[in-house]
N, C-alpha and C positions, 0 to 999 in steps of 0.2 A: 066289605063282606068277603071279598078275594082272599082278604089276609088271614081272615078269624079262618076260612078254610081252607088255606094253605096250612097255618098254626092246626085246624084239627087233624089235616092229612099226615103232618109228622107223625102227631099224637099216633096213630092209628097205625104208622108201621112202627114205633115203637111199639104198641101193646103189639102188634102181630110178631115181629122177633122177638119180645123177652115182654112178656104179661108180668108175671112175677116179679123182674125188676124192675117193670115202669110203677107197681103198686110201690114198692119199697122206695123206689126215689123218690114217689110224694110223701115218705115221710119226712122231705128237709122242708115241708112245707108244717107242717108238725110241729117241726125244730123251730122253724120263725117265730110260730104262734107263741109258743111257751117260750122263746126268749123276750120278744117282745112285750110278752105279759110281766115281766119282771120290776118293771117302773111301779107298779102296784104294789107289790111285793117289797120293794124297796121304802115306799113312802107307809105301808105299817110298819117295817121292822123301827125306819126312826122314830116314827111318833112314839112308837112303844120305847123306844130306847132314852128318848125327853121326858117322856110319862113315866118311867123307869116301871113297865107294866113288864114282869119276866115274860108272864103267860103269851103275850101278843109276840113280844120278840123270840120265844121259841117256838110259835105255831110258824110267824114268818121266815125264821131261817130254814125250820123244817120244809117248807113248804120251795124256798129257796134253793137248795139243795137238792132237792127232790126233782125239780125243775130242771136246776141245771142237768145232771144226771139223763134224766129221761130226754134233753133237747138231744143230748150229744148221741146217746145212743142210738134214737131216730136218726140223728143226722150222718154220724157213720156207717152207718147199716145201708144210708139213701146214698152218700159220696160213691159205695164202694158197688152199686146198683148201677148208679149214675154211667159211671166210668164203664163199665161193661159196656153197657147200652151204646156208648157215644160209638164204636165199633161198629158194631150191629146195626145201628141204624145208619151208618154210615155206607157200607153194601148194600144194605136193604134197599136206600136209595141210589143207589150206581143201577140195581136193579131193574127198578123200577124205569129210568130212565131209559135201558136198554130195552125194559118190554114196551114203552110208552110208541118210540121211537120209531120200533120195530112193526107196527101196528100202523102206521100208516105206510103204504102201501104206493102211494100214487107222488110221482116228482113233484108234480106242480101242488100240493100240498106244501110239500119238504121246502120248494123254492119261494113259497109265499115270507113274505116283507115280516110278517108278528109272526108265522112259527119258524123260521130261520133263525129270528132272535130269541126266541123264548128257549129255542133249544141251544145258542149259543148261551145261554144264561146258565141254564143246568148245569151245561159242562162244562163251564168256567166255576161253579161251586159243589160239584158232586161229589170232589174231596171233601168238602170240610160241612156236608148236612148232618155229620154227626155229631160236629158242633155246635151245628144250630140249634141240638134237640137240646143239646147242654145248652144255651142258651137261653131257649124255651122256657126249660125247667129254672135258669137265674129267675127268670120275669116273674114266675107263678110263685117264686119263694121270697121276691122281691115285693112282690104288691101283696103279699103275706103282711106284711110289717103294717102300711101305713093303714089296713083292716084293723089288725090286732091294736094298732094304737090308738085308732077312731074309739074301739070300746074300751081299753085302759082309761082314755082321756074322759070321756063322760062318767064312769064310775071315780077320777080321781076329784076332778071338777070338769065341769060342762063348759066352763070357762076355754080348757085346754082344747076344746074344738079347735079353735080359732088356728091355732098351729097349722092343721090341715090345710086349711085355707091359704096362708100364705106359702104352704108346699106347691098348689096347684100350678104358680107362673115357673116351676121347675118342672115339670112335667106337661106344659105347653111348651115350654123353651125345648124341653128333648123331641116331643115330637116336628117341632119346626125343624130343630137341627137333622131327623133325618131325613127326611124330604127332602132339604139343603143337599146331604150327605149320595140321596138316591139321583139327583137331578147331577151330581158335578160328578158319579160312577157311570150315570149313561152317556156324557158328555165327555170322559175321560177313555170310555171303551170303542170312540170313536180313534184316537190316538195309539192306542193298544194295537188295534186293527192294524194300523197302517205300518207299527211298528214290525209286528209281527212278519208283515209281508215283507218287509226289509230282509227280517233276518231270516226265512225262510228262504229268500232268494240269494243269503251269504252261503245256507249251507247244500244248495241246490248243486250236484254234478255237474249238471248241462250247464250253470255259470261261470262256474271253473277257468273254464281256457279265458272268456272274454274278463273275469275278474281281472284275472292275470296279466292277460295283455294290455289291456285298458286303464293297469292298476287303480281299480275301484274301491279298493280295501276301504282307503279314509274319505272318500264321496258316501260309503254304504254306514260307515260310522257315523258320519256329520248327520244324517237326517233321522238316523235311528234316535241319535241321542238330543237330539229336538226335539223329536216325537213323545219321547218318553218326559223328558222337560217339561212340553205343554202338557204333558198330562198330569205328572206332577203338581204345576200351576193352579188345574183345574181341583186337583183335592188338596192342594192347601189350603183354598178359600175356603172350603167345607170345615177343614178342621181348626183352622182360626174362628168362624162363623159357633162352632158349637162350642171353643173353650170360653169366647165372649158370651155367649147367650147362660151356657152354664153356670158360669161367673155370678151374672147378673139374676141365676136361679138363688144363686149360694147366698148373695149379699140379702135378696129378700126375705130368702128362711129365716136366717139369721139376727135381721134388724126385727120382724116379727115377735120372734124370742125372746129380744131385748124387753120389747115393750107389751110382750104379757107376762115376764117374769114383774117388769119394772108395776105395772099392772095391779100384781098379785103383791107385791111387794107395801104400797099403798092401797092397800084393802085394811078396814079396822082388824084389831090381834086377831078378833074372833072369826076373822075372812081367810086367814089363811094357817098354815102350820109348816112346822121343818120339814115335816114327810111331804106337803104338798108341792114346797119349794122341789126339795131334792127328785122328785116323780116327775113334776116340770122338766126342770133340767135332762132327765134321763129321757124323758120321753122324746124332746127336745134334737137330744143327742142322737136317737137312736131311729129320729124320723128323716133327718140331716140324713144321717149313712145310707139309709133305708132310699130314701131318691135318690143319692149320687148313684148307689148300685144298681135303683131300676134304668135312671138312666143309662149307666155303662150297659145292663142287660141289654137292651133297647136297640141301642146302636149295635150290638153283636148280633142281634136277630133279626136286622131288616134284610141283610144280604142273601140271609137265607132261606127268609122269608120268602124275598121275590124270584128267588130258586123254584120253591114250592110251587109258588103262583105259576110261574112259566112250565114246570110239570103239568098242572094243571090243564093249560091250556091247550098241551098237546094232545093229552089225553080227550079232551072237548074236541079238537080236530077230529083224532082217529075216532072217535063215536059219532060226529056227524058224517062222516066217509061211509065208514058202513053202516050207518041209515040212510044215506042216501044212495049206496049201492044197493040196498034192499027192497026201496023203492023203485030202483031202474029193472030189479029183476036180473038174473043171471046173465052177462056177457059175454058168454060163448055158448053157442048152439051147436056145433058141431059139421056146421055147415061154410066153413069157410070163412073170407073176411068179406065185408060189407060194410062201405064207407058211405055216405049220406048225405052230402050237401055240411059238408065237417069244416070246421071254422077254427083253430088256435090262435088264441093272441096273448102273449106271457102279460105278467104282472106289469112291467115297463111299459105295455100298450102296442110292444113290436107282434106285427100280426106273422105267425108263423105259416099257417096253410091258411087259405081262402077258398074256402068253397069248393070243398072237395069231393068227389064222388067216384068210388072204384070198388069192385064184385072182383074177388078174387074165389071163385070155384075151389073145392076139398082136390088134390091129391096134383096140384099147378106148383113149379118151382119157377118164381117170378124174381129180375133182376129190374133193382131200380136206380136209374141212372138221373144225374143232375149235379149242377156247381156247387162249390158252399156254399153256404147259405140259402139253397133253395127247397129245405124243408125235408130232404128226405130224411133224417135223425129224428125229427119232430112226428114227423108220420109214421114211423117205427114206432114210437115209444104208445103211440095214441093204438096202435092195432097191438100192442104189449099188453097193453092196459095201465101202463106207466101215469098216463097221461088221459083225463075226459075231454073232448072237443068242446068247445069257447059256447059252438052252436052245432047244430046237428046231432046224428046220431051213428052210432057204430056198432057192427055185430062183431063176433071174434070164436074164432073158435074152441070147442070147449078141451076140456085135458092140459096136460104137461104143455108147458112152454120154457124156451133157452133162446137166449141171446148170449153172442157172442162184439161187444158195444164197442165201439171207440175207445172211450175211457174205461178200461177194464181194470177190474180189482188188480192188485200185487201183494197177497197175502203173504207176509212174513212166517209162514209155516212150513213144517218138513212138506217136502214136492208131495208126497201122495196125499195130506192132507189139502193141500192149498188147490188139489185138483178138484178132488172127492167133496169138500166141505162140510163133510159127515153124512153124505149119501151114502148107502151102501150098496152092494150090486155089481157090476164092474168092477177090474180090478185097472185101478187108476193108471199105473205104468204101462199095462198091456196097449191100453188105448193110446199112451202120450208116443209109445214107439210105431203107434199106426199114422199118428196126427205128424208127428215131429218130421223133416225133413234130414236130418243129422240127429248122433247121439252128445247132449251133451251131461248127462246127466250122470250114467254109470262111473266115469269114473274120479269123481266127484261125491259119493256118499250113494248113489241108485235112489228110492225112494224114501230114501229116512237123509236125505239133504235141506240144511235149513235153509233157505232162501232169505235172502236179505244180511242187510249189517245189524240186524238187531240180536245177533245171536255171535257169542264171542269166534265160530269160525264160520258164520253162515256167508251165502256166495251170492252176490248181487248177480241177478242173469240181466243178458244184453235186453234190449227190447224187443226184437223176434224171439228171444224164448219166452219172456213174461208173456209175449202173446201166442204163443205156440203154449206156452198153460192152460192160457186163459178160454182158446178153442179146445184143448182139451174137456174143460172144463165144463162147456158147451155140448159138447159131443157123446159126453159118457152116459149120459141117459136118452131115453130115448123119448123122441115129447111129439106132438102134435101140432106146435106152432115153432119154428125154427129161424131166429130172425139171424143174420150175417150182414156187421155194417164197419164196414172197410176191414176186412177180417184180414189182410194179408197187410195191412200198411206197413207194420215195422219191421215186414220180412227182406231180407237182403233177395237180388234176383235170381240165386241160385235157389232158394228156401222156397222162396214166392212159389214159384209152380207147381213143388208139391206138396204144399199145404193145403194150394187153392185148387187144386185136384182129388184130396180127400174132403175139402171143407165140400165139393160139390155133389161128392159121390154122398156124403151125408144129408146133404140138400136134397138131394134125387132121393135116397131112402126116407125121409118123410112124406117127401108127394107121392109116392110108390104107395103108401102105406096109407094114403088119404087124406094127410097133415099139409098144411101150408109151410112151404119155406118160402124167406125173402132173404135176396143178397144183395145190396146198397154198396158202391162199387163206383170207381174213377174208372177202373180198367176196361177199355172197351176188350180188351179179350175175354173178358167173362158172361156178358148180357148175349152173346148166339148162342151159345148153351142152355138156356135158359127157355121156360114154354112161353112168358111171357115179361114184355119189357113197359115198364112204366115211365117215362122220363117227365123231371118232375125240372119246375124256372121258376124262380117268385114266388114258391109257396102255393102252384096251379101245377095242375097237371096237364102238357103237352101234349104226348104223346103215350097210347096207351096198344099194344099189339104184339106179334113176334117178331123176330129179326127180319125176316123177310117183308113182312107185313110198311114195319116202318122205313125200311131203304126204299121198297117202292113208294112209301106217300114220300117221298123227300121232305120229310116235316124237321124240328129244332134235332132229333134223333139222330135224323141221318147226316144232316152235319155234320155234328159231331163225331161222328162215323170218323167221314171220309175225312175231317182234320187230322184222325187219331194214324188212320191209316195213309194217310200223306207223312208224318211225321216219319212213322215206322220206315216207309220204304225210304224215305231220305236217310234214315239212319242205318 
């Protein structure tokens, strides 16, 4: 059932881009019927041609003629339909994929095990769903034939059923063979993966020096091209697997044919005629062609088939998300954040927060401190909304929200685009010369500079400036929830201080304004600034109070306090 609805989903952006040419392309379905109906056609013109009947032989050439004629003109009219279309819905679906995508909302959706894949699936065939719909349209022009031939063969003799019949072990064989075909692509996209990350890591920067030094060139080759070997391996059993099976579809049609010609052949004079031989034969012939090609259809359309299908599935995601956000009722009130006895544990079963509980008050700039791995990223994204907790329950506050993440975008666009991201309001430069530390941008292009190597003179910025964007980018509106998690990391220590001098003053102007901000921070020179300090260990929370508050409990806080500040004065 997935599939016929995947097969209708195309259907339906096809009519949605081009109605007019998805009608005209069924007429190569048109085209099949009246060529296929030609065996008829054939077995009067000879009878009449042995009977030496004029009349019979010029209705049947007329009729022949006429046929042909009217096949080809439907089928030109449909080719040149077809081919439009193949385009069209080729966007159509890149489209789709990007609204499908887009629409879900929440990481842990995104990171789940079947929609990670199913969206890796789209985007490994998003090119080429336009020829799926060509595809499509082979199968429905394909299984044209062996219809039209089913009612040729009972109006020639009823006898010629029997052909059908031995058609069928061809058309069990194609569908075993894609199944075959689908099981040694998922098996094969295992090896792709790993290939991929090979060479992704050849053409990495930060590889570079150790490539070099370490000469890794031909270690980074030798496993690529193993990788790509096994996979190879895995689809060539597939495609030996369907030229045997296909084969042994071929030999059955065929031996079939033998022995209803041979059949018909040993029938008394009065059992058969020349036209019925000659209609045999064509029928024959034309039922032969008729499953090689549905097969090849067959095979062209499962890949993108299960394109469809994995669209589908995202789309089913993002519609259970927001009904089940519908049912939770709006998640920000406006009153602040309110964590609840809150539980994450990713899909791998690693428990992120344990049982969390924290009241963060409207108009409080709270800094929260902890090791790696002890959950503050994860608590972020859960008071984002990025993220629903495992168990419990969480308020958030209502209005605009900005984070400025760890892993922060690097859009390859001119700088005031890659700030702006088509917000309007702000003007993007004004802001990046209040954020930025140093100019590097004027004299370089000002705001119409392309960033990255994907533009023939565009300028790769170091990693303090992608992240001095990337807080711009944070910064330029004004929002109500303001999250900052490790906002100054790739800053040099000249940059660092005054970036995280305006990151703070922007911090302060949301809790000013009655918005919660949060700064997530190694730096114990940032958390005394702050109204309130959270220190987070194992995914629990420690310590929860202001800087004074936690030196005096000498809790896990103040430790780390006084380690940070022992360092400092040794240094």
């Amino acid at each position: 059932m997935s599939a016929l609805r995947a097969c209708w989903e195309i259907v339906k952006i096809a009519w949605r881009v081009g109605p007019g040419a998805l009608v005209l392309s069924f007429g190569e379905v048109l085209g099949a019927v009246l060529r296929f109906a030609q065996p008829l056609i054939v077995a009067i013109l000879v009878n009449g041609i042995v009977d030496r009947d004029r009349t019979a032989v010029a209705v049947a050439l007329s009729v022949f003629v006429v046929s042909l004629a009217t096949s080809a003109m439907f089928e030109s009219l449909a080719v040149a339909a077809r081919v439009r279309l193949i385009d069209r819905v080729g966007r159509a679906f890149d489209m789709e994929i990007v609204r499908a995508i887009g629409n879900i909302r929440r990481l842990d959706l995104l990171e789940r095990e079947d929609v990670a894949g199913a969206i890796k699936r789209v985007e490994d065939r998003a090119d080429a769903m336009g020829y799926t719909y060509n595809a499509l349209m082979s199968v429905l022009i394909q299984a044209a034939a062996p219809l039209t031939s089913l009612v040729v063969a009972v109006l020639i003799d009823p006898r010629l059923v029997l052909l059908l019949l031995f058609g069928i072990p061809a058309i069990v064989f194609a569908a075993r063979s894609n199944r075959r075909t689908e099981e040694a692509e998922d098996s094969a996209d295992r090896f792709v993966t790993r290939a991929k990350a090979w060479a992704d890591l050849l053409l990495q920067d930060n590889a570079r020096v150790e490539r070099r030094i370490y000469r890794l060139g031909p270690w980074y080759r030798t496993n690529v091209q193993s990788l790509l070997g096994r996979r190879e391996a895995e689809l060539r059993g597939a495609v030996s697997y369907e030229a045997r099976v296909g084969f042994a579809g071929e030999v059955i049609f065929i031996l079939g044919l033998v022995c209803i010609v041979g059949w018909l052949l040993m029938a008394p004079p009065s059992g058969f005629s020349a036209g019925l031989i000659a209609a045999t034969l064509l029928v024959g012939l034309d039922l032969r062609g008729a499953l090689g090609a549905l097969r090849f259809a067959f095979s062209g359309l499962g890949p993108g088939v299960r394109a469809a299908v994995a669209l589908n599935q995202i789309r089913e995601t993002a519609r259970d998300a927001a009904r089940a956000q519908q049912q939770r009722g709006p998640d920000g009130d406006g009153h602040g954040v309110a964590l609840s006895d809150c539980t994450y544990v990713f899909d791998n079963g690693k428990k992120a927060l344990d049982d969390v509980s924290l009241t963060v008050p409207p108009g409080v700039l709270v800094a929260v401190v902890g090791e790696n791995g002890s959950g503050k990223t994860t608590l972020m994204e859960l008071i984002l909304g990025l993220r629903e907790p495992t168990q419990g329950s969480i308020m958030r506050p209502a209005g605009a929200r900005a984070e400025l993440p760890q892993l922060f975008a690097r859009p390859q666009f001119e700088l005031a685009d890659a700030i702006s991201m088509g917000r309007t309001g702000a003007d993007p430069l004004t802001r990046l010369q209040d954020v930025a530390a140093r100019d590097f941008w004027s004299h370089r292009g000002g705001a119409s500079m392309h960033l990255g190597r994907t533009w023939p003179h565009g300028v790769d910025l170091s990693g303090g400036e992608w992240q001095t964007v990337a807080a711009t980018r944070a910064l330029l509106d004004s929002a109500d929830l303001l999250i900052l998690d490790e906002p100054t990391a790739a800053l040099d220590p000249e940059a660092r201080e005054h970036v995280t001098q305006q990151l703070l003053e922007a911090a302060r102007k949301v809790s000013d304004r009655g918005g919660v901000a949060m700064i997530v921070t190694h730096s114990m020179a940032i958390p005394h600034r702050a109204d309130l300090i959270v220190s987070l260990s194992d995914g629990r929370i420690q310590d929860v109070g202001t800087h004074a508050e936690l030196i005096a409990n000498d809790g896990a806080y103040a430790t780390v306090y006084a380690r940070a500040t022992e360092r400092f004065r040794h240094a």
